[in-house]
Structures are given as structure tokens and as C-alpha cells.
C-alpha positions, 0 to 999 in steps of 0.5 A: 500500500504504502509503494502505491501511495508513492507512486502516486505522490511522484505522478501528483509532483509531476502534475504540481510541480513540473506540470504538463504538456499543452499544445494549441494550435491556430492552424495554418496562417493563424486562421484561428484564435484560442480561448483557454482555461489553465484549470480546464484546458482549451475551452473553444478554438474558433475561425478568426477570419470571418468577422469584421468588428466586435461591439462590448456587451457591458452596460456600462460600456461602447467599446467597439474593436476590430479584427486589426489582426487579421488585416482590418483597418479602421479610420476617420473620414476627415472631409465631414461628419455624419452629414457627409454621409451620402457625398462620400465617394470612391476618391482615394483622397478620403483616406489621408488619416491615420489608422485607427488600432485596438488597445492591446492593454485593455478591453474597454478601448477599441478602434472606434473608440481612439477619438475621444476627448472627453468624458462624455466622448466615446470617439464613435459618438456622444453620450447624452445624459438625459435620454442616456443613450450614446448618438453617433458622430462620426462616419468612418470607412474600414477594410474589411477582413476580405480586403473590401472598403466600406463607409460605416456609421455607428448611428447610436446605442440605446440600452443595450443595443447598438444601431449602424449602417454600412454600404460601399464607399460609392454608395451601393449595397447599403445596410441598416443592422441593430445589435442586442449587445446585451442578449450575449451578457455573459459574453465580453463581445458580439461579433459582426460581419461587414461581408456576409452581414452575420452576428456571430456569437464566438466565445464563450462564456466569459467566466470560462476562460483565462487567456486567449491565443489569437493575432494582434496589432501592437507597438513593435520599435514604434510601429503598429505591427500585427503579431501573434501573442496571448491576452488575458482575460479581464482580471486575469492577472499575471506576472513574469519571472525573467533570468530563472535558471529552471523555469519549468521548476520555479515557484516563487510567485511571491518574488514578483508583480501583478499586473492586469493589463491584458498584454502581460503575456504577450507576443515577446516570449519568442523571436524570430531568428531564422526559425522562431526560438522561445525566450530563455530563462523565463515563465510567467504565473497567472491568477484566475477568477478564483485565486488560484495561480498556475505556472507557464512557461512556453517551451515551443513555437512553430510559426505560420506554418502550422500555428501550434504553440506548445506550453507547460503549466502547473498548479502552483496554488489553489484557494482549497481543494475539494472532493466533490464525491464526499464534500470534503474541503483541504485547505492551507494559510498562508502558502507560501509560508515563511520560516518561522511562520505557523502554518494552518491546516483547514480541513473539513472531512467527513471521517473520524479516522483521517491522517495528515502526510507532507511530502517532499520532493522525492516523495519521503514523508517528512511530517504526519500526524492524525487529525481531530474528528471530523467537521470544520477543524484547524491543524497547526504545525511550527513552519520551521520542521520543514525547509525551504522548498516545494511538498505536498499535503496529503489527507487520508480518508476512508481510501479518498485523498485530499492533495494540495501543494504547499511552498515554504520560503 
């Protein structure tokens, strides 16, 4: 029994310490783009060629963004305002302004959004504070994704729906759509096609997922370039270890900063050098929804060629582990923990016969103790009986294992 448990504390070290192999794939060309959970694993991979622009499902939001990374260009027409709208023309001269990109720091800041000057400017349109709705200023003109130039008015948003028209620059083809931004709530946006005139609903729900694998446009020496990178979720917060000699084992998450800006991954954990060659010496630790913080650290990148990204992760932390067949709970505070440091075990088993095994790395039992009787109970033990470095707590129950990692600095 006790070379079972082992064997089995080795496999737990492997998936908690090491982690595990991962592979996503943006298909040739980037054709795709990748939402992923680092507690789940890839929840949708989704065509990212077929959608123009992306209209924010928040109520307290009009951010629209465009899908710069796949070639769409956005920009003001400078000869007039709404007004001008049936005079714009095939004249090339209408597009003598910059383009306009998407904000790869945050979600709330798109394309159409680069104009604004004020509070109440949202760059596409005004807010207006006694009917509460947002009234279109501007007309623009885009590339579409196909390479196809149109005139585009976002005409307003009222409560959670947004109105705009679009035709070709001469004119022909004219459409008016409206969009229900708030049906899709639990979705950050809503997608639309200025060629096959489509809503498209591909996320998926936006408490599922932790980062995306996608193309975007971003500063490179000074100039918007379109890369291919990860962003993270809103509230997904990161931070990335540099010079770590062992970055597939490094667990000092404490030692560095979080931050939420939704690059804090990014394109640079890679270059180009004739083939591309990942960034040495580095791994990046993520803080999902609940807390838990997971390590990343990339370890292959294929190019446009087959757009396979291959990564390692591992659960570094987690705010409590769970055994849903019996309702019993494991947790431990603080973790880290520091020498010197109680440590607390909180623990809620349903046995009156439970055991307590921390184990370090080469699966040798350094403490163990019984627990008390079963219910919502705390099991203290001096930080100081363990050095610094990684283990694993184990509860014993009634043949169920409760297992969390544990760090000690």
C-alpha cells in the first residue's frame, strides 16, 4: 500500500510541480484564435477570419474593436461628419488619416473608440445624459477582413443595443443592422460581419476562460505591427519571472508583480531568428477568477506554418481543494509560508479516522500526524520542521485523498 501511495505522490509532483504538456494550435496562417482555461484546458478554438468588428456587451460600456489582426483597418473620414454621409465617394483622397488600432492593454478601448476627448466622448459618438443613450458622430470607412472598403456609421446605442449602417464607399449595397449587445451578457463581445452581414456569437462564456491565443496589432520599435501573442482575460492577472535558471521548476510567485493589463503575456516570449526560438530563462504565473495561480512557461513555437504553440503549466496554488464525491474541503494559510511562520491546516472531512502526510520532493514523508474528528477543524504545525522548498499535503480518508501543494520560503 504504502509503494502505491508513492507512486502516486511522484505522478501528483509531476502534475504540481513540473506540470504538463499543452499544445494549441491556430492552424495554418493563424486562421484561428484560442480561448483557454489553465484549470480546464482549451475551452473553444474558433475561425478568426470571418468577422469584421466586435461591439462590448457591458452596460456600462461602447467599446467597439476590430479584427486589426487579421488585416482590418479602421479610420476617420476627415472631409465631414455624419452629414457627409451620402457625398462620400470612391476618391482615394478620403483616406489621408491615420489608422485607427485596438488597445492591446485593455478591453474597454477599441478602434472606434481612439477619438475621444472627453468624458462624455466615446470617439464613435456622444453620450447624452438625459435620454442616456450614446448618438453617433462620426462616419468612418474600414477594410474589411476580405480586403473590401466600406463607409460605416455607428448611428447610436440605446440600452443595450447598438444601431449602424454600412454600404460601399460609392454608395451601393447599403445596410441598416441593430445589435442586442446585451442578449450575449455573459459574453465580453458580439461579433459582426461587414461581408456576409452575420452576428456571430464566438466565445464563450466569459467566466470560462483565462487567456486567449489569437493575432494582434501592437507597438513593435514604434510601429503598429500585427503579431501573434496571448491576452488575458479581464482580471486575469499575471506576472513574469525573467533570468530563472529552471523555469519549468520555479515557484516563487511571491518574488514578483501583478499586473492586469491584458498584454502581460504577450507576443515577446519568442523571436524570430531564422526559425522562431522561445525566450530563455523565463515563465510567467497567472491568477484566475478564483485565486488560484498556475505556472507557464512556453517551451515551443512553430510559426505560420502550422500555428501550434506548445506550453507547460502547473498548479502552483489553489484557494482549497475539494472532493466533490464526499464534500470534503483541504485547505492551507498562508502558502507560501515563511520560516518561522505557523502554518494552518483547514480541513473539513467527513471521517473520524483521517491522517495528515507532507511530502517532499522525492516523495519521503517528512511530517504526519492524525487529525481531530471530523467537521470544520484547524491543524497547526511550527513552519520551521520543514525547509525551504516545494511538498505536498496529503489527507487520508476512508481510501479518498485530499492533495494540495504547499511552498515554504
Amino acid at each position: 500500500m504504502k509503494k502505491i501511495i508513492l507512486l502516486n505522490i511522484n505522478i501528483l509532483f509531476c502534475l504540481c510541480l513540473f506540470g504538463q504538456s499543452n499544445l494549441v494550435t491556430l492552424n495554418p496562417g493563424y486562421s484561428h484564435q484560442s480561448f483557454y482555461s489553465l484549470q480546464n484546458g482549451e475551452v473553444l478554438n474558433v475561425e478568426n477570419t470571418n468577422w469584421d468588428i466586435a461591439f462590448s456587451t457591458d452596460a456600462f460600456s461602447s467599446s467597439i474593436r476590430i479584427n486589426d489582426g487579421k488585416g482590418v483597418q479602421l479610420y476617420t473620414y476627415h472631409l465631414g461628419d455624419t452629414s457627409a454621409w451620402n457625398s462620400i465617394n470612391t476618391n482615394s483622397s478620403n483616406i489621408v488619416t491615420d489608422p485607427m488600432y485596438n488597445s492591446d492593454t485593455s478591453w474597454s478601448f477599441g478602434a472606434f473608440d481612439v477619438n475621444q476627448t472627453n468624458g462624455f466622448d466615446y470617439g464613435w459618438g456622444v453620450y447624452n445624459m438625459q435620454t442616456h443613450t450614446v448618438i453617433g458622430d462620426s462616419v468612418f470607412l474600414m477594410q474589411t477582413v476580405d480586403g473590401n472598403w466600406k463607409k460605416l456609421w455607428i448611428e447610436s446605442k440605446v440600452g443595450g443595443e447598438y444601431f449602424f449602417k454600412y454600404a460601399n464607399l460609392d454608395g451601393s449595397n447599403e445596410v441598416n443592422q441593430n445589435i442586442a449587445a446585451d442578449n450575449y451578457s455573459d459574453k465580453r463581445f458580439i461579433y459582426y460581419s461587414l461581408e456576409t452581414n452575420d452576428i456571430i456569437d464566438r466565445e464563450p462564456n466569459s467566466s470560462a476562460w483565462d487567456i486567449t491565443f489569437t493575432k494582434y496589432v501592437t507597438p513593435v520599435q514604434g510601429m503598429p505591427y500585427p503579431v501573434t501573442g496571448i491576452l488575458n482575460n479581464h482580471d486575469i492577472e499575471v506576472a513574469q519571472a525573467d533570468n530563472i535558471a529552471n523555469p519549468l521548476f520555479y515557484s516563487d510567485y511571491s518574488a514578483h508583480n501583478f499586473e492586469s493589463e491584458i498584454n502581460s503575456i504577450g507576443y515577446d516570449w519568442k523571436s524570430y531568428q531564422g526559425s522562431y526560438v522561445i525566450t530563455p530563462n523565463r515563465c510567467y504565473f497567472v491568477r484566475d477568477y478564483n485565486m488560484n495561480i498556475y505556472r507557464l512557461t512556453f517551451t515551443q513555437f512553430d510559426g505560420t506554418s502550422t500555428g501550434n504553440i506548445e506550453f507547460n503549466t502547473a498548479i502552483l496554488s489553489a484557494t482549497g481543494v475539494t472532493d466533490l464525491n464526499s464534500g470534503s474541503t483541504l485547505n492551507i494559510y498562508p502558502n507560501p509560508a515563511i520560516n518561522n511562520q505557523d502554518i494552518f491546516f483547514i480541513y473539513d472531512i467527513k471521517s473520524e479516522n483521517s491522517l495528515l502526510y507532507i511530502y517532499d520532493l522525492t516523495g519521503k514523508i517528512v511530517y504526519s500526524s492524525r487529525l481531530a474528528s471530523s467537521g470544520l477543524k484547524t491543524h497547526k504545525i511550527p513552519s520551521r520542521i520543514l525547509t525551504s522548498g516545494t511538498y505536498i499535503a496529503v489527507v487520508e480518508f476512508n481510501g479518498i485523498s485530499l492533495t494540495k501543494p504547499l511552498i515554504v520560503k
